[in-house]
Structures are given as structure tokens and as C-alpha cells.
VEXDREN-2710 file (C-alpha; in Angstrom, 1 decimal):
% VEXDREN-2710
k/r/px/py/pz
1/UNK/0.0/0.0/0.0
2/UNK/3.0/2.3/0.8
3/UNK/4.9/1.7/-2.6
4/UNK/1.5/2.3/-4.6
5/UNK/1.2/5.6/-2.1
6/UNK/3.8/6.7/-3.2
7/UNK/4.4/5.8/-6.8
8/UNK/0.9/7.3/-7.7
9/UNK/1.7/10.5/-5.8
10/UNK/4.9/10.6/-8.1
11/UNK/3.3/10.3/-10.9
12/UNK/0.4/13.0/-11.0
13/UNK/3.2/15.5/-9.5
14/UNK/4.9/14.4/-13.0
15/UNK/2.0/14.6/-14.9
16/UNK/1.4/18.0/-13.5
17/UNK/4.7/19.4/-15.0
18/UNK/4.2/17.9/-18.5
19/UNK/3.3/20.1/-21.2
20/UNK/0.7/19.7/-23.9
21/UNK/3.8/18.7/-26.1
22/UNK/5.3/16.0/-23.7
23/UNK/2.3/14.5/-23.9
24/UNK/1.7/14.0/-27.4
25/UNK/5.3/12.6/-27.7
26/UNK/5.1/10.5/-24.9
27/UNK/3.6/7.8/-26.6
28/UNK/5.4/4.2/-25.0
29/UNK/6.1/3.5/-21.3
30/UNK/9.4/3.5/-21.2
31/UNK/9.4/7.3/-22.4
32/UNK/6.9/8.0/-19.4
33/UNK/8.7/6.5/-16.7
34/UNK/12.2/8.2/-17.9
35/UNK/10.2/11.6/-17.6
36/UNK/8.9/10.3/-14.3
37/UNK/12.7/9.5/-12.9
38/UNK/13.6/12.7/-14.8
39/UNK/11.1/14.9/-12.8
40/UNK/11.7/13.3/-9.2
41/UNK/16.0/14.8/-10.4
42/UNK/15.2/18.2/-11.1
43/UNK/14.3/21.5/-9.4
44/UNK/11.3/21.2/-9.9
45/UNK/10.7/18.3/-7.2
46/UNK/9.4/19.6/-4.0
47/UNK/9.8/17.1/-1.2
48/UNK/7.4/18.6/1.2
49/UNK/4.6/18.8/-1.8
50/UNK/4.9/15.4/-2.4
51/UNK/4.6/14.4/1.4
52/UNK/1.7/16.5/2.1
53/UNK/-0.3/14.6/-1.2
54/UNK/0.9/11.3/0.0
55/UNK/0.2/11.4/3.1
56/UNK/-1.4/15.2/4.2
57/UNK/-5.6/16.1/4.9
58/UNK/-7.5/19.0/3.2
59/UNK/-10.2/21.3/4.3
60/UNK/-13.6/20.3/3.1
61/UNK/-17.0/22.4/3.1
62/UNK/-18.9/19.4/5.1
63/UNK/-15.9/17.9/6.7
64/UNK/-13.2/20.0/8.3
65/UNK/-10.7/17.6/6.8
66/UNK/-10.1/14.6/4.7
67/UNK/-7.7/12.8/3.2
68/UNK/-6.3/13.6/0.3
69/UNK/-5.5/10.3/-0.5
70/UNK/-7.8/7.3/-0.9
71/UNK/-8.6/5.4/1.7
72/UNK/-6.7/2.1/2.3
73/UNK/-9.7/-0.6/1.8
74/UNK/-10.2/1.6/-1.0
75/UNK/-6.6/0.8/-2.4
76/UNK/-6.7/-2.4/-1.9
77/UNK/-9.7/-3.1/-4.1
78/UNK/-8.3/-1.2/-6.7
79/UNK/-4.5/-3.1/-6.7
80/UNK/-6.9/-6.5/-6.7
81/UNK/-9.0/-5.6/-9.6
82/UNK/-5.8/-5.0/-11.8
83/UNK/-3.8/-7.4/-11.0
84/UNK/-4.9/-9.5/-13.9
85/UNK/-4.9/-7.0/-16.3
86/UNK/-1.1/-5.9/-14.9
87/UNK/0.1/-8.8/-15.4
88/UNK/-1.5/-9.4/-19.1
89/UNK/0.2/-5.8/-19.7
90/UNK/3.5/-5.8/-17.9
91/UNK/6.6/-5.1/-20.0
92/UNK/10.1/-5.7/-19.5
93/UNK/10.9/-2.1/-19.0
94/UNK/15.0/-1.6/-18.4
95/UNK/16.3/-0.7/-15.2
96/UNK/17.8/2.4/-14.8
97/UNK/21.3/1.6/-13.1
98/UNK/23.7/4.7/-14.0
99/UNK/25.6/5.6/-10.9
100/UNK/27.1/8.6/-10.2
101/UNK/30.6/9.4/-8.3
102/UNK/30.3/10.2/-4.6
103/UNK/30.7/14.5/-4.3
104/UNK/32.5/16.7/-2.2
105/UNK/32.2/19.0/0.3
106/UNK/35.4/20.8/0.1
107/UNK/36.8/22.1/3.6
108/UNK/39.4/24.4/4.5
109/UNK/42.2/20.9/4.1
110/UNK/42.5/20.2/0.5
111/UNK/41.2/16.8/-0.7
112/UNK/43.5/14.9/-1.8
113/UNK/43.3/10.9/-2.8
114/UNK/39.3/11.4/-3.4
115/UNK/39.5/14.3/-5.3
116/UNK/39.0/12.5/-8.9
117/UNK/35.4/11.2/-9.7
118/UNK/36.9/7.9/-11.6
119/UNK/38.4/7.3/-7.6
120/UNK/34.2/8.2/-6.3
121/UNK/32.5/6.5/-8.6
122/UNK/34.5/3.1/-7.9
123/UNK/33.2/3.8/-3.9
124/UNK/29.9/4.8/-5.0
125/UNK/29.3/1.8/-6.5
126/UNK/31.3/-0.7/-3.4
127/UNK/29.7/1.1/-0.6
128/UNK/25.9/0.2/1.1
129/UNK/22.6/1.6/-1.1
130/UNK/21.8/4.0/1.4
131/UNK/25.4/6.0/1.0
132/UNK/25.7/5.9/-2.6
133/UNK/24.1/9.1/-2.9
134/UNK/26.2/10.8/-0.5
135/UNK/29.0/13.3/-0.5
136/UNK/32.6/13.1/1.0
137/UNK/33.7/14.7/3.8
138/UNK/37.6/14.9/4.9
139/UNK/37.8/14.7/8.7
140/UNK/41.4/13.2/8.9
141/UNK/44.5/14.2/6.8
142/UNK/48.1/13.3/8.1
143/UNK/49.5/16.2/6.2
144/UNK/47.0/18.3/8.4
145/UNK/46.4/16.6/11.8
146/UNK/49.8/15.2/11.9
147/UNK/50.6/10.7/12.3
148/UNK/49.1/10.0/15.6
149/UNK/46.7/7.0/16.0
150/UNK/45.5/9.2/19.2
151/UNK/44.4/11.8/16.4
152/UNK/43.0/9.6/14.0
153/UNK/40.4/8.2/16.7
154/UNK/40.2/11.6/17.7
155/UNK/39.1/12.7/14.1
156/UNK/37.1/9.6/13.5
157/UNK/34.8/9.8/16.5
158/UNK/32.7/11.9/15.0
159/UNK/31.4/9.5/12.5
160/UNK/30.0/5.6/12.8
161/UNK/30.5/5.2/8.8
162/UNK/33.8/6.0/7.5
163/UNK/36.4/5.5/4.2
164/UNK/40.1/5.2/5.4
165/UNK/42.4/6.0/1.9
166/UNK/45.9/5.8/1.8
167/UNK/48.6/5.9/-0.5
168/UNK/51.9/3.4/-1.5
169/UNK/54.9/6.0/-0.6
170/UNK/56.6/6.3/-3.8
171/UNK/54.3/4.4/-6.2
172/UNK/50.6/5.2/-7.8
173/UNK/49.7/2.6/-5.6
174/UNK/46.0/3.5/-3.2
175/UNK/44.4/0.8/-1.1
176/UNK/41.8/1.7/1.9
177/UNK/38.6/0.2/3.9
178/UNK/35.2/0.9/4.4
179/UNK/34.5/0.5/8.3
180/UNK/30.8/0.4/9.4
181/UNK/31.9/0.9/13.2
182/UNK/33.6/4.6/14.9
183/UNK/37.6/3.6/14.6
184/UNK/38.3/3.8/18.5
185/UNK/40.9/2.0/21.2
186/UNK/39.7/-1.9/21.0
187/UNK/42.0/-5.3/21.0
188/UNK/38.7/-7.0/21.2
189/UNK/37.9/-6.2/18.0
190/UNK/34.7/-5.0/17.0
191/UNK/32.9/-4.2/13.4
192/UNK/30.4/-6.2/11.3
193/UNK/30.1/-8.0/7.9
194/UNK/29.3/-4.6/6.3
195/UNK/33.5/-3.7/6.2
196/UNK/35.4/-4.2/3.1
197/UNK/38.9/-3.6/2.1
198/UNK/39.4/-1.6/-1.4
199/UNK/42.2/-0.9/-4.1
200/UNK/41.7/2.3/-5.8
201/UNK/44.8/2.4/-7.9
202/UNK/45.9/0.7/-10.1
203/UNK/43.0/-1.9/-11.3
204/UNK/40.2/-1.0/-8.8
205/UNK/38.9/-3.9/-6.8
206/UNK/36.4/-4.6/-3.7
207/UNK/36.8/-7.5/-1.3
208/UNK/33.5/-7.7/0.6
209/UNK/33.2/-10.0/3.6
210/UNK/31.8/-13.3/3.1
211/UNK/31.1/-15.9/6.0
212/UNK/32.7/-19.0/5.2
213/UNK/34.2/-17.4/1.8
214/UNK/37.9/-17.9/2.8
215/UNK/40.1/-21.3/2.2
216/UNK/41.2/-21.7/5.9
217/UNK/43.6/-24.7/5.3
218/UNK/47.3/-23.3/5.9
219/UNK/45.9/-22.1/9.5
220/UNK/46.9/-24.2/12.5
221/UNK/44.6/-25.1/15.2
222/UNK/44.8/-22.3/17.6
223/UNK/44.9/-19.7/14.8
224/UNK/41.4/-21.4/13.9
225/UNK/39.3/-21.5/17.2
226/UNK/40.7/-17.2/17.2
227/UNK/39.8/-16.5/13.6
228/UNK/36.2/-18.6/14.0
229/UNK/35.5/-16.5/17.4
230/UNK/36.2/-13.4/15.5
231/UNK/34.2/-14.3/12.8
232/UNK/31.3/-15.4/15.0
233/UNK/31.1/-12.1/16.8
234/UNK/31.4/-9.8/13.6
235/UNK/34.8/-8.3/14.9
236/UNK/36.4/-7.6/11.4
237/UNK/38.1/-4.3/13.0
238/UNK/40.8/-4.4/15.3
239/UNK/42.7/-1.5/16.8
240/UNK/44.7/-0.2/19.8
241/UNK/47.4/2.3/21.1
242/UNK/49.8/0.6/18.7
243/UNK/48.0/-0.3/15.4
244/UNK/44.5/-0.4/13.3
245/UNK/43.5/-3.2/11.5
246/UNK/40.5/-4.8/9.6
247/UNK/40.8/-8.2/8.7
248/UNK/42.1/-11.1/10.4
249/UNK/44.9/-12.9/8.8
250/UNK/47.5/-16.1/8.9
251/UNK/49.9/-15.5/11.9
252/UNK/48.6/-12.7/13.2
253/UNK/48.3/-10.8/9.6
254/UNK/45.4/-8.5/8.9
255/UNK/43.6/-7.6/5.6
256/UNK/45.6/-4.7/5.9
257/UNK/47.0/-2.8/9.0
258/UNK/48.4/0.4/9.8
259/UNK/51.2/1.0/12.9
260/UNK/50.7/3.9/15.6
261/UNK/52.6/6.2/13.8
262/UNK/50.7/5.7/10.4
263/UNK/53.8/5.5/8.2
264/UNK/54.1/1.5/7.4
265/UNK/51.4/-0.9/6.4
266/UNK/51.1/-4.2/5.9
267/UNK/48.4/-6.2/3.9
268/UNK/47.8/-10.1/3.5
269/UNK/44.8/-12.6/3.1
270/UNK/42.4/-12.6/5.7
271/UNK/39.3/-14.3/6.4
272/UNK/36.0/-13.9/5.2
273/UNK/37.5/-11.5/3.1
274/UNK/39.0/-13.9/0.9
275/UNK/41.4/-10.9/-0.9
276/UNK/44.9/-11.1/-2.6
277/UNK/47.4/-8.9/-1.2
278/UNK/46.3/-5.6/-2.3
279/UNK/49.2/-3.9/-3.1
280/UNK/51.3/-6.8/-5.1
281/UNK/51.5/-10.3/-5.3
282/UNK/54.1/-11.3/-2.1
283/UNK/54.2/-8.1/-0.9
284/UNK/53.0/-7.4/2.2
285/UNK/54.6/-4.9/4.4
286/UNK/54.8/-0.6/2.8
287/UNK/56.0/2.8/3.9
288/UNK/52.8/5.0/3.7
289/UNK/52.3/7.8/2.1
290/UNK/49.4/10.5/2.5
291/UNK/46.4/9.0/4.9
292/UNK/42.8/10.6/4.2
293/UNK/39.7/9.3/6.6
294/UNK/36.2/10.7/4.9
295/UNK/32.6/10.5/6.6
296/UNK/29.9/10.8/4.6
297/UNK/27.5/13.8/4.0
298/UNK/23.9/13.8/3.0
299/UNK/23.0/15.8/0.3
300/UNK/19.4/16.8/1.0
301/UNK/20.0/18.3/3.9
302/UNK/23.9/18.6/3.8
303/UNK/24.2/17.0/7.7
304/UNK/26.7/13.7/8.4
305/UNK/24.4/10.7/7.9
306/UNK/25.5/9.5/11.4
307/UNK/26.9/11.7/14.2
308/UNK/28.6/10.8/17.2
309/UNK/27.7/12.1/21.1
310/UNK/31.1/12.7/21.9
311/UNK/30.1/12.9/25.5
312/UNK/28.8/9.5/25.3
313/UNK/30.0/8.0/28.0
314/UNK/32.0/10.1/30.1
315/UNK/29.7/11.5/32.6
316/UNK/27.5/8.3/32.5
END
């Protein structure tokens, strides 16, 4: 009832905005619905209109107010008289999949390792449905804030969803992660199946976390029963005074791991993960260049999609 809600209510405000010419072109379905996604893009979309004739009452002569939609028994019978005659009619209309690189809302610290759509789209299309229409925001730079772990948690806690980007020293070489959880002091671990690890440059590639997707065979006992309780409890980030890591690896490896001082990685295959090394084949340990963390902004309201209390807790 919702989805039908809303789609009519999409339509007439379409419908509304089409001229006399529109209309006489508009002659296949297709062509109706690509004016349809076209309207719902432009200026012209008003999402408070469209709220208040979804969902909003109007003043009547007889009845102070009614709604402005029909009624949901009423809906009902209408969806169940045309189901037959949607199915008999349904066409195989093309899905619209075009995605558009991440933006950016510049600051007064240049951006540096996102500032390239090819680099945005890439993420765009990795990260979750709901941030794929967002915009970047730089909240950590090591050539601003300095290499200090204590600075990078620091800088993260103000955001639960964040992009960690960092370069190769010396090469053309960017790897990152996507962490779901606020970066913050815990051995523990912590995190959920929503992390990934990334390679930006050169030959983009994602390696999303999969239970069970990794070939466990080279692992001893012990390293087993610690990987499968980590797995079990979602704890895919790890992190301390000394390191942050996502991953968990052969030996003690991560997916990919920075030290305190955020000048040397290292990256191997890790669980659940199930990546190649991301920088080159046997290579595991780097010096590290420039380190970027980005949150991510909404662009409706242009307000983090997730903000931190960074009180929580200390006067509890």
C-alpha cells in the first residue's frame, strides 16, 4: 500500500509538470517513466509537496478535513481488480542503473586521494545503497592533523561510517577500507560484515566480507578456534594504542593494517574477506604515504548521515 502511495503520488506530481507537447510525444512507457525518474531529479521536485499529497488532509465544506488520498480498503480493491490486467500488460521495461561518483564537500584541508570522480564512482558503486548518494567529507589528513593514531580516533569519533584512503609511498599505488563501526581504542575487536577492504589504484577492486568465503587450510589449530571467534562475533576491526587493522589474517596478519605512527602498512589474506594482497602479489609490508579518513554527507539536507555524542559515556 505504501509503494503504490507513493508511486501514484509521483506520478500526477509528473504529470502535473508535462506540457501539452510532452504528452503527445510521450507515446510508449518506457518514455513516461524516464520523464517520471527525470522529474523526481530536477528543481522542480518539491519534497514537502509530495509528502503533504501522499500522506497530508485537506479542508472540506462538510468535513473539516479529509484525506487527500484514498482510503486504504479503497486501495486495496483497486490493486486486486488489476492485478490481472497488470500482469496481461507488464513489460520488461530496463532498469535504470547509471551511478554517479560520490561528491564533495570541500573544507578548508585540500582533498586529496578522493579528489578524482573515476576514484568516487569506484566507492559509489562498493559502498551500502543507502550511502551511494552521498557526499565526502575529509575529517582526517596526516599532512594536516599530523601521524598519531591518538588523532586519527580523535578525528574519527565523529562519525559511525567511515572511508580510510591511503597511498603506497613512492608508487601510484591507493588501497583503503570501508568501516561500518567509529575507529576507536579496542584489542577485542569490533565491526560487522558490512567492512570491506578496497584498491583504488591501479585496477580498482572490492573485497567484501563473506562468511565461510575464505580457504582456511594453511591455518593451525589455535589460529582457527581465534579466527572462527572473531568471525562469530562480527569483529572484522581491530585496533589499539599501537595499530588499526580490519581483517584477520595467517599469523597474526590483517587484511591490511596500519602501525601507531601511520607511516608502514602491511596487507595479506584474511578471512571472510578472501582478498589477494592488495598492493602486489608477495608483498605485504609498505611505507605509507598520504592518509585521508572521509565521513559521509547527506545531500538533501547537507548534515553527516550519522553523528557521534562525543560525551557519550564520560559522565554516565
Amino acid at each position: 500500500h505504501a509503494l503504490f502511495r507513493i508511486g501514484t503520488t509521483l506520478c500526477c506530481l509528473a504529470h502535473a509538470h508535462l506540457g501539452d507537447t510532452i504528452r503527445e510525444c510521450c507515446d510508449n512507457v518506457a518514455l513516461f517513466w524516464e520523464g517520471v525518474r527525470r522529474f523526481a531529479h530536477s528543481k522542480h521536485f518539491r519534497f514537502d509537496i509530495f509528502l503533504h499529497q501522499a500522506y497530508g488532509v485537506q479542508k472540506s465544506f462538510r468535513i473539516l478535513t479529509r484525506p487527500i488520498f484514498p482510503r486504504h480498503d479503497f486501495v486495496a480493491r483497486l490493486i486486486s481488480n488489476n492485478e490481472a490486467w497488470a500482469e496481461e500488460n507488464q513489460s520488461n521495461l530496463p532498469i535504470h542503473e547509471d551511478k554517479k561518483a560520490l561528491g564533495l564537500r570541500e573544507g578548508r584541508v585540500p582533498i586529496v586521494l578522493a579528489k578524482h570522480s573515476p576514484e568516487r564512482l569506484c566507492l559509489a558503486e562498493w559502498l551500502p545503497p543507502s550511502l551511494q548518494s552521498t557526499r565526502l567529507e575529509l575529517i582526517y589528513s596526516s599532512n594536516h592533523h599530523g601521524r598519531s593514531i591518538e588523532m586519527f580516533y580523535r578525528c574519527c569519533s565523529s562519525a559511525i561510517h567511515t572511508v580510510t584512503i591511503m597511498e603506497v609511498l613512492g608508487t601510484d599505488k591507493v588501497v583503503g577500507m570501508y568501516a561500518s563501526q567509529t575507529w576507536h581504542n579496542n584489542p577485542d575487536g569490533y565491526g560487522d560484515g558490512g567492512c570491506f577492504l578496497f584498491r583504488l589504484n591501479p585496477n580498482p577492486e572490492c573485497f567484501k566480507y563473506k562468511v565461510g568465503a575464505s580457504r582456511v587450510g594453511s591455518f593451525d589449530n589455535e589460529e582457527l578456534e581465534n579466527i572462527s571467534r572473531l568471525d562469530d562475533a562480527g569483529q572484522l576491526m581491530i585496533s589499539s594504542g599501537t595499530f588499526i587493522s580490519m581483517g584477520v589474517g595467517e599469523g597474526g596478519a590483517s587484511g591490511l593494517r596500519l602501525n601507531e605512527d601511520l607511516t608502514r602498512g602491511s596487507t595479506s589474506k584474511s578471512i571472510g574477506f578472501d582478498n589477494e594482497e592488495l598492493i602486489a602479489e608477495g608483498q605485504e609490508v609498505f611505507e605509507v604515504g598520504l592518509v585521508e579518513v572521509y565521513r559521509f554527507i547527506r545531500e538533501v539536507d547537507n548534515k553527516p548521515v550519522d553523528k557521534v555524542d562525543p560525551w557519550r559515556g564520560m559522565f554516565d
